[in-house]
C-alpha positions as CSV (number, residue, x, y, z in Angstrom):
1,X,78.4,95.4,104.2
2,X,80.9,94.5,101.5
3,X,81.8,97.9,101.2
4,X,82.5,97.9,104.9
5,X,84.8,94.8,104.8
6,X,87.2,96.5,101.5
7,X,87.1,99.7,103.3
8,X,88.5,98.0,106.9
9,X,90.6,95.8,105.2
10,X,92.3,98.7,103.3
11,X,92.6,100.7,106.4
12,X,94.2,97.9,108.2
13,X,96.9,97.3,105.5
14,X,97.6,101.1,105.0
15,X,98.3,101.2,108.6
16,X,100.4,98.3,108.5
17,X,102.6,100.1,105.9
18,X,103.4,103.1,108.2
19,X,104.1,101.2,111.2
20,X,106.7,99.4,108.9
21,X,107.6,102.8,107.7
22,X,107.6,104.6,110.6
23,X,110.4,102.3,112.3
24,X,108.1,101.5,115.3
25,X,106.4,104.6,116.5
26,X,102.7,103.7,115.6
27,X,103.5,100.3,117.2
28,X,102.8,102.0,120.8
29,X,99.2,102.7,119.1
30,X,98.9,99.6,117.5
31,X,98.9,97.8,120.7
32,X,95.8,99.6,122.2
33,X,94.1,98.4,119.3
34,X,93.2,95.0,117.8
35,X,95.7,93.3,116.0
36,X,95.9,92.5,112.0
37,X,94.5,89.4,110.8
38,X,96.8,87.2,108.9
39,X,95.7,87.3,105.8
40,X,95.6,91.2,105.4
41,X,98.8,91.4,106.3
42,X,100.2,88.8,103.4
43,X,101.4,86.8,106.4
44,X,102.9,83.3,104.7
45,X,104.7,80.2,107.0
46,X,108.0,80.8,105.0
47,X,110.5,83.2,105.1
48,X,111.2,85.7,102.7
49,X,114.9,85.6,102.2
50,X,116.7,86.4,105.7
51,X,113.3,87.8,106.4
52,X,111.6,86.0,109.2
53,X,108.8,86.4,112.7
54,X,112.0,85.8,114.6
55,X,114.5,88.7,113.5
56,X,111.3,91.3,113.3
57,X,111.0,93.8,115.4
58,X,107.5,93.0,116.3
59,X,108.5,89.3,117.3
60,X,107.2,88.2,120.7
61,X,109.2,85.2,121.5
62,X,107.6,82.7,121.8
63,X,105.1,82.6,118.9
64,X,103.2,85.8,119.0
65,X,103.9,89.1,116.7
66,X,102.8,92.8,118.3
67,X,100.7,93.4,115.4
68,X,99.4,90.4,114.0
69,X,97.1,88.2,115.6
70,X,96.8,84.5,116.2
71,X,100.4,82.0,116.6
72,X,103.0,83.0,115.0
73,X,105.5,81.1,113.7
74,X,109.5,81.8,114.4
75,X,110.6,81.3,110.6
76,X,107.1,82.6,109.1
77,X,107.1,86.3,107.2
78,X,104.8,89.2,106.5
79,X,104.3,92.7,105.0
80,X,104.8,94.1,107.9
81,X,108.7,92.5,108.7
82,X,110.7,95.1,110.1
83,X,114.8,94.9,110.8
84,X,115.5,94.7,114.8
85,X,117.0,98.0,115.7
């Protein structure tokens, strides 16, 4: 079962990783599947630099992220931060 848990957890980040790579094209299949739990996705409250929820491209205004689940907050930050286009 641990095994199972390492194995989904590494999955979920590696497919964080290309939707941040990708610019946004795995973001349309993202969102027919569950989103990423915060702590797989080395989600903090804090921004990293000009980095922040609110100037990503997967920000949902008014506290939700397309990819990550749960609230979210405005000036928080994760792995998966992209640049609005």
């Amino acid at each position: 079962m641990t095994e199972f848990r390492y194995a989904a957890a590494r999955r979920a980040i590696l497919g964080a990783g290309l939707v941040a790579a990708s610019g946004g094209i795995a973001i349309r299949k993202a969102a027919a599947q569950q989103k990423l739990a915060k702590n797989l996705i080395m989600y903090q409250d804090t921004p990293k630099g000009d980095q922040r929820c609110d100037n990503c491209t997967h920000w949902q205004p008014p506290n939700a992220c397309a990819i990550v689940e749960g609230n979210i907050l405005p000036q928080a930050w994760c792995g998966a931060w992209a640049p609005k286009a």
